[in-house]
DRENVEX-380472 format. One record per residue (C-alpha): residue in three letters; x, y, z negated. Coordinates in nm, 3 decimals. Layout:
<nodes>
NODE   type      east     north        up
NODE    ALA         X         Y         Z
...
</nodes>
This chain:
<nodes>
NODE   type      east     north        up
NODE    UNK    -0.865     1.457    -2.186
NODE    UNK    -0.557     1.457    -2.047
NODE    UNK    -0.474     1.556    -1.671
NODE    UNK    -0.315     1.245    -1.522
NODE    UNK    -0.670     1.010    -1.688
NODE    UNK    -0.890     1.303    -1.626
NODE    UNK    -0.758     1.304    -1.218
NODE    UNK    -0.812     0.935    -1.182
NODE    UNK    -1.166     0.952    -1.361
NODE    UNK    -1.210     1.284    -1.098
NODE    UNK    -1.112     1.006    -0.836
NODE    UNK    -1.344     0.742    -0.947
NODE    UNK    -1.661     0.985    -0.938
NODE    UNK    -1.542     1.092    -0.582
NODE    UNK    -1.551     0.689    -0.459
NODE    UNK    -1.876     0.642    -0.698
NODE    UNK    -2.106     0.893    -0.577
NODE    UNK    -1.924     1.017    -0.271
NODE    UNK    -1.942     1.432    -0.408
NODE    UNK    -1.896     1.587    -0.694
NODE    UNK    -1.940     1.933    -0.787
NODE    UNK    -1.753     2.176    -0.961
NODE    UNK    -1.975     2.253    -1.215
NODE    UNK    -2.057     1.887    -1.276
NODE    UNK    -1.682     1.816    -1.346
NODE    UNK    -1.636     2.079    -1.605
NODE    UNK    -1.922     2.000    -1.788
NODE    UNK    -1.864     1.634    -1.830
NODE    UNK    -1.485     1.723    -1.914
NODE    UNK    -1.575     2.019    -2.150
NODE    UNK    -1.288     2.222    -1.943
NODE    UNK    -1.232     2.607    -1.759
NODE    UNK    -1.357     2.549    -1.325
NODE    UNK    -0.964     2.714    -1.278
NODE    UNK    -0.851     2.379    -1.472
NODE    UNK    -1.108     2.148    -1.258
NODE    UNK    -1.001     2.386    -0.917
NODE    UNK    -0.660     2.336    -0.999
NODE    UNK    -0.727     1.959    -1.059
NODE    UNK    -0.920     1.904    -0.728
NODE    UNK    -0.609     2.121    -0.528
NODE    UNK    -0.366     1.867    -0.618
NODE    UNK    -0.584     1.583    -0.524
NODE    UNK    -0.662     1.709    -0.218
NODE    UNK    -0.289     1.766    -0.140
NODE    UNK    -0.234     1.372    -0.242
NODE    UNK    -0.551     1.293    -0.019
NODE    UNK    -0.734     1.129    -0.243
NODE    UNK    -1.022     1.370    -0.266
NODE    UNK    -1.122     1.626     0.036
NODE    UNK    -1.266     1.964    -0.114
NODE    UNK    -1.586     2.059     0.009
NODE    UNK    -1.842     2.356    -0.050
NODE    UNK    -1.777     2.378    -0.439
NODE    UNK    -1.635     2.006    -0.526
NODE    UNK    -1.503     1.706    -0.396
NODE    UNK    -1.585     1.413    -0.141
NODE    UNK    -1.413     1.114     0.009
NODE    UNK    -1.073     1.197     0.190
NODE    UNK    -1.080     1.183     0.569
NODE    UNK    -1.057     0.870     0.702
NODE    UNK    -0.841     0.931     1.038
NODE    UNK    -0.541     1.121     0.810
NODE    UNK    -0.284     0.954     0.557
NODE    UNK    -0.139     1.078     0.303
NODE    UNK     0.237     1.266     0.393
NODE    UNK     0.524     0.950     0.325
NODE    UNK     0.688     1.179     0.131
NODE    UNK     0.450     1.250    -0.132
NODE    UNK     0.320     0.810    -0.096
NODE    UNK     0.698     0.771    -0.183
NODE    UNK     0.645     0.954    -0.490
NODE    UNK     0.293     0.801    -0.575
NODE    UNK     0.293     0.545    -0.856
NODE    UNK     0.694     0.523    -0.795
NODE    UNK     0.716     0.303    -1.081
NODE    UNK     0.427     0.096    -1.054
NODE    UNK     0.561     0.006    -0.692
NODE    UNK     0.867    -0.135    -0.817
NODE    UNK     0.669    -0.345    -1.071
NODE    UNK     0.509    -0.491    -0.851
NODE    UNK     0.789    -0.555    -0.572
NODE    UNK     1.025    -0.746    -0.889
NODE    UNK     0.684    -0.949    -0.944
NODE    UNK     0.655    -1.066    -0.561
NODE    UNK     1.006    -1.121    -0.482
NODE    UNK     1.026    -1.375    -0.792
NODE    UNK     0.838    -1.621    -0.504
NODE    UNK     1.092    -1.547    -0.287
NODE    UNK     1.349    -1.807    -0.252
NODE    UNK     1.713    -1.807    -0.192
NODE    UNK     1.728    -1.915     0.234
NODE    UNK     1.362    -1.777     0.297
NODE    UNK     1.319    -1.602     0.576
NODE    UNK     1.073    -1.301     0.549
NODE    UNK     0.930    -0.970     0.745
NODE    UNK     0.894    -0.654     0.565
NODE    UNK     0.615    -0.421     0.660
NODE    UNK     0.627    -0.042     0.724
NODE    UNK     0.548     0.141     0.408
NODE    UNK     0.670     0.251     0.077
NODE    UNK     0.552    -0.011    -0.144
NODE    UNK     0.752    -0.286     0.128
NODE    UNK     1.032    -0.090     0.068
NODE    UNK     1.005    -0.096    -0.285
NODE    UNK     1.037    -0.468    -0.224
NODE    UNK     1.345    -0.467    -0.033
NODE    UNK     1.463    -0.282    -0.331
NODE    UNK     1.401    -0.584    -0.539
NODE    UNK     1.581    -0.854    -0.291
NODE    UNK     1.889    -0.686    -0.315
NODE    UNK     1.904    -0.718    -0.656
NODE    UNK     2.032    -1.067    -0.685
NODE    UNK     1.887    -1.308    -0.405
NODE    UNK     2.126    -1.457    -0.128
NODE    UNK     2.106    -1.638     0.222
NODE    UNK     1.776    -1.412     0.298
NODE    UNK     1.708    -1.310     0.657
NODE    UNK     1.489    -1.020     0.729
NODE    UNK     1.336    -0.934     0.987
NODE    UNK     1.161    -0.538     0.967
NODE    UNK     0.997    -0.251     1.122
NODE    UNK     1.098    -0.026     0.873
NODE    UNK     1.386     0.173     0.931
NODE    UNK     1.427     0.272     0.547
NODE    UNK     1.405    -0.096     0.431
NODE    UNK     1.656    -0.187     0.697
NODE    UNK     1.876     0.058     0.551
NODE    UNK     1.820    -0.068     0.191
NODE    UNK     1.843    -0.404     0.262
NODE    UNK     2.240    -0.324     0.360
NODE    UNK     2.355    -0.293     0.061
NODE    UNK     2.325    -0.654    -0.026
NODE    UNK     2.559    -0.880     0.246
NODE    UNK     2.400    -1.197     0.157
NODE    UNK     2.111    -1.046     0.334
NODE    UNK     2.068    -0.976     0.695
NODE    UNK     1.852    -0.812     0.877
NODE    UNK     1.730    -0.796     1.239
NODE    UNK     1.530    -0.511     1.332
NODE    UNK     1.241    -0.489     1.581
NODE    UNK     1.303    -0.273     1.836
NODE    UNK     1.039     0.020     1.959
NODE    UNK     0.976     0.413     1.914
NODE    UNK     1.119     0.551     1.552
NODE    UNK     0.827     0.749     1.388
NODE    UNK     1.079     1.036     1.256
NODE    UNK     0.800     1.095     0.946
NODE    UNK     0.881     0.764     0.783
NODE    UNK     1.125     0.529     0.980
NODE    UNK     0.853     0.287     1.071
NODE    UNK     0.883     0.118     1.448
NODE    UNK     0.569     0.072     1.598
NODE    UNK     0.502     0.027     1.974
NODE    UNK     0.445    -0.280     2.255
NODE    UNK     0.827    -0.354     2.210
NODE    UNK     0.797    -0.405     1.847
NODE    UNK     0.456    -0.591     1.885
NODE    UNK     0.683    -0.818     2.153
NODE    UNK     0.933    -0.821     1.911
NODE    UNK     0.797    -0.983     1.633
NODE    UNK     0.602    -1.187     1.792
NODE    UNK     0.907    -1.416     1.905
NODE    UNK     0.944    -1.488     1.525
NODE    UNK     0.784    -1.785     1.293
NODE    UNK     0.903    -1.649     0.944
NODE    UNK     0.864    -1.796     0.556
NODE    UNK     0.679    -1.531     0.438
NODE    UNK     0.497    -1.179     0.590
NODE    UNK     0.577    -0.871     0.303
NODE    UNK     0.206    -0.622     0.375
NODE    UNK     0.149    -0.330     0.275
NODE    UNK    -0.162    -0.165     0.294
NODE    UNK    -0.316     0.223     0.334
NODE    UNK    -0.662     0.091     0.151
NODE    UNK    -0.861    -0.195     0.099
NODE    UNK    -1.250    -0.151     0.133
NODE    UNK    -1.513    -0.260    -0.114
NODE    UNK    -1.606    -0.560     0.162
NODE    UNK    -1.271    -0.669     0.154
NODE    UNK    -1.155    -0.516     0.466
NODE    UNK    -0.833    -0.455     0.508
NODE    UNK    -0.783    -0.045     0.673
NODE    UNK    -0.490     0.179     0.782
NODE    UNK    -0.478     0.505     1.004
NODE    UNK    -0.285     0.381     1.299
NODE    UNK    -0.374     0.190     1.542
NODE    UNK    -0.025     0.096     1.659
NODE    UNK     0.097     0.023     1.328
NODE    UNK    -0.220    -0.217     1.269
NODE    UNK    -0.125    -0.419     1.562
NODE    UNK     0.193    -0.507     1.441
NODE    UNK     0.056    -0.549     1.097
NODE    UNK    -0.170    -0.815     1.254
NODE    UNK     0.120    -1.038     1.429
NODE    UNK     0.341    -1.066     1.131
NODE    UNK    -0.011    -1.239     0.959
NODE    UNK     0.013    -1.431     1.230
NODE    UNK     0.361    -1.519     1.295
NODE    UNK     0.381    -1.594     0.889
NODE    UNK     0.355    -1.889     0.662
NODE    UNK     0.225    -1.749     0.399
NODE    UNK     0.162    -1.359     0.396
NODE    UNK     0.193    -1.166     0.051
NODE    UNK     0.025    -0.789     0.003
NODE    UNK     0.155    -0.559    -0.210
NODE    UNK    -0.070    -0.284    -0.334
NODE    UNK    -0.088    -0.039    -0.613
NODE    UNK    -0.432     0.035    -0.786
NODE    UNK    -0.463     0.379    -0.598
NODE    UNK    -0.529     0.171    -0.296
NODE    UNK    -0.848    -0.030    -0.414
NODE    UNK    -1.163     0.145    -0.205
NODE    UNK    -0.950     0.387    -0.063
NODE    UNK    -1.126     0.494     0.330
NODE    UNK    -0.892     0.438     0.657
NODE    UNK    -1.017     0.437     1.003
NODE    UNK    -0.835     0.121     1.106
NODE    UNK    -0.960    -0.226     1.045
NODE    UNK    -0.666    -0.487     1.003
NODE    UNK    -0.863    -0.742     0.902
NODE    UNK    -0.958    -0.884     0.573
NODE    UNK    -0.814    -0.989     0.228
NODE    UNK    -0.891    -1.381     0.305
NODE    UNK    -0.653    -1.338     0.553
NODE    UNK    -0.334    -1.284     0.310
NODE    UNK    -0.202    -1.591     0.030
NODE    UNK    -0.128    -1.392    -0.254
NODE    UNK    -0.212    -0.983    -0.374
NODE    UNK     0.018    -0.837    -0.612
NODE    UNK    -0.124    -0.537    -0.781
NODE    UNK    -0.080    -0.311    -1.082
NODE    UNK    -0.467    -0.350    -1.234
NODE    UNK    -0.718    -0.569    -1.125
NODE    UNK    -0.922    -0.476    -0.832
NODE    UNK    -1.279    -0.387    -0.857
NODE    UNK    -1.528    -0.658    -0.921
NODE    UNK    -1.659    -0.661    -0.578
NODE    UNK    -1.290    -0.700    -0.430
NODE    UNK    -1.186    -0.966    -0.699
NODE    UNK    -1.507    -1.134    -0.620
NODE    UNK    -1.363    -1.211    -0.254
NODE    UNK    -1.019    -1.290    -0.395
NODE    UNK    -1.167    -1.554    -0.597
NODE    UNK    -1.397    -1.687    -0.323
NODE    UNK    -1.107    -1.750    -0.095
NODE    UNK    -0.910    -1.889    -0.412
NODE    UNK    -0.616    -1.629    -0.306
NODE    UNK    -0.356    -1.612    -0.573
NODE    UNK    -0.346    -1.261    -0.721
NODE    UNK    -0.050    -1.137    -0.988
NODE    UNK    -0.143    -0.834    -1.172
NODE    UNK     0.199    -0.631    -1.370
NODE    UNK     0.228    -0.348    -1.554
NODE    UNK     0.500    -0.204    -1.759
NODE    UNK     0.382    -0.410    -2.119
NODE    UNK     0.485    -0.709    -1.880
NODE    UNK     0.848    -0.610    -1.890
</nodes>
């Protein structure tokens, strides 16, 4: 098996049974415990697994991954995803973007050809971004400037965009749990998170598949709160059983789409 299947099978087992050993993992993929060591090393350093006493467990719940290595996570499967959503976008909406990569990745996408937008963000990097296109402007939120990842988080930003009634709410998420709970890792972020669902007509999530059952200390709220999910695979049957439920419109891309 190759590494890149063989680390998200290492990933499932992790989320499945909540430890794996070492010895377990080379048996079942026939391979040397340097190859499985080295496998469970770079997981760790993603946070997707946490080594522990001879294998793998769940990743802390109170630490995110670094932005710089999200930014490179699933790079492509983020922008698949961000042309898919901003095809409902309309020339004249009005929109927030969301901290994160994957929002980003969708301010990417609106500067490719749409006109008349105006954007109101949090994110310093999708400010920036969003620039290079003059049909668009933006108004950022004011507050304190996380120097890790350009997000703006804070009262002032909650007051901020709270004085807004937009089009549409652009999420992104740190995990979504097998309830349908919607989790991230900061509280302040979370907050602000929570008034642009509010403050939106209709609120679209963008997440990649890595995301799906992934552990975060923060509740947000839940997936019947957002109109539409647009993904990479299909969510686990327990999560698409909500989606369904709530009749929430879900888009699923990959590269055969294009």
């Amino acid at each position: 098996m190759k590494q890149i299947p063989r680390h998200q099978e290492i990933v499932e087992l992790v989320k499945k049974q909540g430890y794996v050993s070492t010895e377990e993992l080379v048996e079942r993929f026939n391979v040397s415990p340097q190859t499985i060591r080295r496998d469970l090393n770079e997981l760790a350093d993603a946070n997707k697994i946490r080594r522990y006493h001879g294998g793998a467990t769940t990743p802390l719940s109170s630490e995110n991954t670094s932005y710089i290595t999200r930014k490179s996570l699933n790079f492509s499967e983020k922008d698949l995803i961000a042309a898919s959503l901003v095809k409902h976008i309309p020339d004249g909406a009005s929109l927030f973007i969301d901290i994160g990569t994957t929002p980003e990745a969708v301010a990417r996408a609106l500067c490719v050809q749409h006109k008349q937008l105006r954007v109101v963000t949090n994110n310093l990097n999708a400010a920036t971004i969003l620039l290079s296109n003059p049909e668009i402007k933006v108004i950022l939120a004011g507050g304190e400037v996380r120097d890790h990842d350009g997000g703006i988080i804070g009262e002032a930003t909650l007051d901020f965009i709270q004085q807004f009634r937009l089009d549409f709410g652009i999420l992104g998420i740190s995990g979504i749990d097998n309830d349908g709970s919607l989790l991230d890792f900061d509280y302040h972020e979370v907050r602000v998170k929570q008034a642009i669902i509010e403050n939106s007509r209709r609120v679209f999530l963008a997440v990649d598949h890595s995301k799906f059952g992934r552990n975060a200390m923060v509740k947000l709220g839940c997936i019947s709160q957002v109109d539409a999910l647009f993904t990479d695979q299909l969510p686990p049957e327990n999560i698409l059983s909500i989606i369904n439920e709530h009749q929430l419109q879900i888009e699923v891309v990959s590269e055969h789409d294009e």
